[in-house]
C-alpha positions in Angstrom: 63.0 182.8 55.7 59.3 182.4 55.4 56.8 186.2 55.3 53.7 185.6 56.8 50.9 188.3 56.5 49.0 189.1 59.3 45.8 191.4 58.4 43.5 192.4 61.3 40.0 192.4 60.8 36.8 193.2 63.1 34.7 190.4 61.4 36.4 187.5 60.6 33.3 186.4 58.5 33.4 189.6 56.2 37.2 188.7 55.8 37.4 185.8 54.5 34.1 186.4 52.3 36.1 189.8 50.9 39.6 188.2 50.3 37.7 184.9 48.9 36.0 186.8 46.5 38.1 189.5 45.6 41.9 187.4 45.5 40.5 184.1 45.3 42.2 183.1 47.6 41.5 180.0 50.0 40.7 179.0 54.0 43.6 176.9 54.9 43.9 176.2 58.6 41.2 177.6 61.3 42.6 178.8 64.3 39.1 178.7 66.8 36.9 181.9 66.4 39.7 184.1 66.0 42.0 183.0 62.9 42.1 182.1 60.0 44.9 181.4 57.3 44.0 182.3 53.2 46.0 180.6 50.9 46.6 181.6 47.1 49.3 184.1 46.9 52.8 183.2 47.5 52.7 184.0 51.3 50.0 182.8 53.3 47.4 186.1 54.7 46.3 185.2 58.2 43.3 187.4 59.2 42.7 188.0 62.9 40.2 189.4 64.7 40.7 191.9 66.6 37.7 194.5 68.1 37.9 198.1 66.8 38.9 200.6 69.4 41.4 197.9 71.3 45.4 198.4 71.1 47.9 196.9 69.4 50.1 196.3 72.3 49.8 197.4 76.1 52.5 200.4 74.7 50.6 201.6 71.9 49.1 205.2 71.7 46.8 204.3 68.9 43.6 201.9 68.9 42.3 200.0 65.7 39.9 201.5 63.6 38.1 200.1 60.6 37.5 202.9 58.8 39.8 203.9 56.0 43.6 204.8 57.5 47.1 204.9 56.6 49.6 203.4 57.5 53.1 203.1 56.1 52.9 199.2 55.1 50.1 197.7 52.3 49.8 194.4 50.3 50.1 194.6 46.8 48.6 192.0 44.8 50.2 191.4 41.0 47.3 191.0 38.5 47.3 189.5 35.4 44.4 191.7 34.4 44.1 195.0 36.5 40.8 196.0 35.3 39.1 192.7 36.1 40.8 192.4 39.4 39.8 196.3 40.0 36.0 194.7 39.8 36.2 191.8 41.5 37.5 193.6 44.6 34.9 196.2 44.4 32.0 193.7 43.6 33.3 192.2 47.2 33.7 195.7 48.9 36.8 197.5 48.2 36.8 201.3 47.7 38.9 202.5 44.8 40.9 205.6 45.6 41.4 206.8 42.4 42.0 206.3 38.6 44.1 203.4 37.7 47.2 204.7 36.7 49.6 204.2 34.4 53.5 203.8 34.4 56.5 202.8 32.5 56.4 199.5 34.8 52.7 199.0 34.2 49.5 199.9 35.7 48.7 200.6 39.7 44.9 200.6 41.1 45.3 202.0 44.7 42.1 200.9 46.8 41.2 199.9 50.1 39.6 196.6 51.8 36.5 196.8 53.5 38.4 197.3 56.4 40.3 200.5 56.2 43.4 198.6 55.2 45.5 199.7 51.8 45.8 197.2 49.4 46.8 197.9 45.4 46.7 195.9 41.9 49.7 195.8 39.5 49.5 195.0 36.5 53.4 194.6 35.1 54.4 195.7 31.3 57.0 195.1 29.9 59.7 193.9 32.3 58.0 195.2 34.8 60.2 197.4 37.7 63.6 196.5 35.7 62.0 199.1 33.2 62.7 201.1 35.8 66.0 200.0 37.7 69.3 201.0 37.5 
């Protein structure tokens, strides 16, 4: 089974700029004005754009919104170097939420993308979570 990552955005330009820059990742296919796929990490990140204030589905209660929310589901990117990748995300307009933090797994930076969405580094130690599992 393939995982695709679907990440809406309300400028698709800003997007790939800030996930270019910040991941290094890569425009793969172009999907007219309103998609586009980033390659680099091992699944693909498709950003779509999608205005602020519309629904996610003709059901939904909620509306989109760009500024910083929560929601139960984030992408965690694994760093070789948290403090660098901490910088480069910033430099290309995340917020940091937080100190980086350290565990007996490794480090964590909590942050968000320009768009409201959470994403965090980890940097693993060790053996990473099987310093942790039973």
């Amino acid at each position: 089974m393939d995982l695709l990552v679907n990440v809406d955005v309300d400028d698709l330009w800003k997007g790939i700029a800030f996930y270019e820059r910040a991941l290094g990742l890569q425009v793969g296919r172009r999907f007219g004005s309103f998609a586009v796929e980033m390659l680099g990490a091992s699944s693909a990140i498709y950003l779509l754009l999608k205005p602020d204030g519309t629904r996610p589905s003709a059901e939904a209660a909620d509306v989109r919104r760009y500024s910083r929310h929560w929601t139960p589901v984030h992408l965690d990117f694994v760093v070789p170097d948290i403090a660098a990748a901490v910088n480069r995300a910033i430099d290309a307009g995340a917020t940091m939420e937080g100190e980086i933090r350290g565990h007996k797994w490794g480090r964590i930076a909590q942050m968000a993308d320009p768009f409201g969405h959470g994403i965090c580094f980890l940097q693993f130690l060790g053996r990473g979570y099987d310093e942790i599992a039973n």
